[in-house]
N, C-alpha and C positions, 0 to 999 in steps of 0.2 A: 622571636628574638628575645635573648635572656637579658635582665638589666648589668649594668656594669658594676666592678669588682676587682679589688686589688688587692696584693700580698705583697705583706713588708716584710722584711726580712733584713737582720745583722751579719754579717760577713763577719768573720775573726780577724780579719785586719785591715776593714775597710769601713767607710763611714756605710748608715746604715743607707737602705734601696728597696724600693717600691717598683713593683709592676703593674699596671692599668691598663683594667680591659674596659673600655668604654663603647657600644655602640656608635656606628656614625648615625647622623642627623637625618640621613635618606633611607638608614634599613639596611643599606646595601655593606654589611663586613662590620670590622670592628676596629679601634686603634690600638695598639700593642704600644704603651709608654715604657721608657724603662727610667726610672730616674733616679738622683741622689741626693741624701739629706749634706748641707752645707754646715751645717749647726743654726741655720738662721731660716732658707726654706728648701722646698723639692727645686731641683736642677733636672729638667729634661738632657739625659743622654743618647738617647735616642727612639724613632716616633714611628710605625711601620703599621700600613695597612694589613690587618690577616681578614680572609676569608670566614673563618671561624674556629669559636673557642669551644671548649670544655672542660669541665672541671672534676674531679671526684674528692670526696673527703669520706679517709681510711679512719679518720680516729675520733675518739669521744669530744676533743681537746681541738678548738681553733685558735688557741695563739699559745705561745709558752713564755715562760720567766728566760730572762736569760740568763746564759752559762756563763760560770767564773765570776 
């Protein structure tokens, strides 16, 4: 089982959001967070067990500047 791992991400016309892939504590799946920046912390919007993740990364570059 892989360790856990999240991607933040800016919306164009929304506060910014994180997704979290965290292992559970038994092995058994993973928890799928979705949440949102307040200006002050993360806001769980919502929490869902997945069976399993994976990822791939296409480019040289893992975060970028933002646009505009």
């Amino acid at each position: 089982m892989m360790s856990g791992f999240t991607v933040e991400y800016s919306p164009a016309y929304r506060p910014r959001r994180r997704i979290r892939y965290e292992p559970h504590d038994d092995g058994d799946g993973y928890w799928r967070t979705i949440e949102e920046w307040d200006g002050d912390q993360w806001c769980v919007e919502r929490r869902e067990t997945i069976t399993d993740v994976a990822y791939d990364v296409d480019a040289d570059r893992l975060w970028s500047e933002p646009v505009g």
